[in-house]
C-alpha positions in Angstrom: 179.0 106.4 125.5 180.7 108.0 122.4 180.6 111.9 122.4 178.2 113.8 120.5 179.8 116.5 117.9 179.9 120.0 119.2 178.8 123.3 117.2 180.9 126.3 118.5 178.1 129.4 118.4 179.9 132.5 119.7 182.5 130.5 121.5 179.8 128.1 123.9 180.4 124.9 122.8 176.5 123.2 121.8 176.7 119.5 121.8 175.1 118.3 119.0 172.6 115.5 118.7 170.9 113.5 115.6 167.1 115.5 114.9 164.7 113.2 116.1 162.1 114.7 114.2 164.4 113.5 111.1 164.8 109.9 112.9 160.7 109.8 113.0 160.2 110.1 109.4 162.9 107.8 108.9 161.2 104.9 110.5 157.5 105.6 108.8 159.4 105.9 105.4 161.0 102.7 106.2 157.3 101.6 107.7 156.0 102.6 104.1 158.7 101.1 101.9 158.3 97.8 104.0 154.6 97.8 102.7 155.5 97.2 98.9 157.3 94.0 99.9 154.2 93.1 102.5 151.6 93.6 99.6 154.1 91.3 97.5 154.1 88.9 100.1 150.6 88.4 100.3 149.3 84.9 98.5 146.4 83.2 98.2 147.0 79.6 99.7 143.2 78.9 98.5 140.4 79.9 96.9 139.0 81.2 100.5 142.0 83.3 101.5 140.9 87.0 101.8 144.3 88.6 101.3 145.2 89.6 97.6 148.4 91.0 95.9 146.9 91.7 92.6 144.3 90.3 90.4 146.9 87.3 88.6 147.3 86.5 92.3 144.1 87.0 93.3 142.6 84.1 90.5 146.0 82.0 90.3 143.7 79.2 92.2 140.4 79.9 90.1 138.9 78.0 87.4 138.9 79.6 84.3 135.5 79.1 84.3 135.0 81.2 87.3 136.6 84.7 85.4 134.0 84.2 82.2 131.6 86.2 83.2 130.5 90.3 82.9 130.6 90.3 86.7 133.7 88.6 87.2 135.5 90.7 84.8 133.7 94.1 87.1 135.3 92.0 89.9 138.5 92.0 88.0 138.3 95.6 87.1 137.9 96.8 90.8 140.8 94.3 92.2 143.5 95.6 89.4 142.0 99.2 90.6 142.6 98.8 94.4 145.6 97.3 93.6 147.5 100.1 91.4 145.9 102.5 94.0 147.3 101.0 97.4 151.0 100.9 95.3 150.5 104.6 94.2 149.1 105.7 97.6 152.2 104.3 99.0 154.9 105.5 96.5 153.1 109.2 97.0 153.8 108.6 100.7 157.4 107.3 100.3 157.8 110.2 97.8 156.6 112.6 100.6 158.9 111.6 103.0 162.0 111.2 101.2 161.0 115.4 100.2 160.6 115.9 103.9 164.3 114.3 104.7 166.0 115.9 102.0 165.1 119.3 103.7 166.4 118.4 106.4 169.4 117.2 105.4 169.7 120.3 102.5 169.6 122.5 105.8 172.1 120.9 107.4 169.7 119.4 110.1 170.5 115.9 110.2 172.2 117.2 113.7 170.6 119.8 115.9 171.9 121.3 118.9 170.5 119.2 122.1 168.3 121.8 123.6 166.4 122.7 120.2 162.9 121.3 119.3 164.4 119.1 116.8 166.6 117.4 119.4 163.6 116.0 121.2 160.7 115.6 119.3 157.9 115.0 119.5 158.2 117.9 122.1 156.2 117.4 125.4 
């Protein structure tokens, strides 16, 4: 197992280890990024398929026919709506955490000593 890089704090060498806190919000940023390409991903294969990227996904297998009407263009409306909100929702999210691992790392905490908080979060 490789060593783990030591701190000297009034001459007691502290093994340092990586901030888990700063690991967890890692992983949901990664979670949240991953979300953009899962929403992308998302197709209709038919006319019945529930999931839905956007609205130019949402009627690529519809008739023409099907979009000329008041309540399909309300339909339309609400679709594009959820749509740009689920992408802003998550870029405020990803936005958030990239803020919260900045700190971190602008206070030098991307390493903690092994007995702090940090070093093994969540604490019990």
């Amino acid at each position: 197992m490789p060593h783990s890089p030591t701190h000297d704090a009034d001459d007691v060498d502290v093994r340092m280890v990586p901030n888990r806190k700063l690991e967890a919000i890692q992983e949901i940023k990664s979670y949240a990024v991953g979300s953009r390409h899962r929403l992308d991903a998302q197709e209709f294969t038919s006319t019945t398929d529930s999931a839905t990227h956007n609205s130019e996904t949402f009627d690529a297998g519809l008739s023409d026919e099907v979009w000329t009407s008041p309540v399909a263009d309300d339909y339309r409306t609400k679709i594009d709506a959820a749509d740009s909100g689920a992408y802003d929702a998550i870029g405020d999210i990803v936005s958030d955490l990239t803020d919260a691992e900045n700190a971190f790392y602008d206070a030098g905490l991307g390493v903690v000593p092994e007995d702090s908080a940090l070093a093994v979060w969540p604490s019990s």
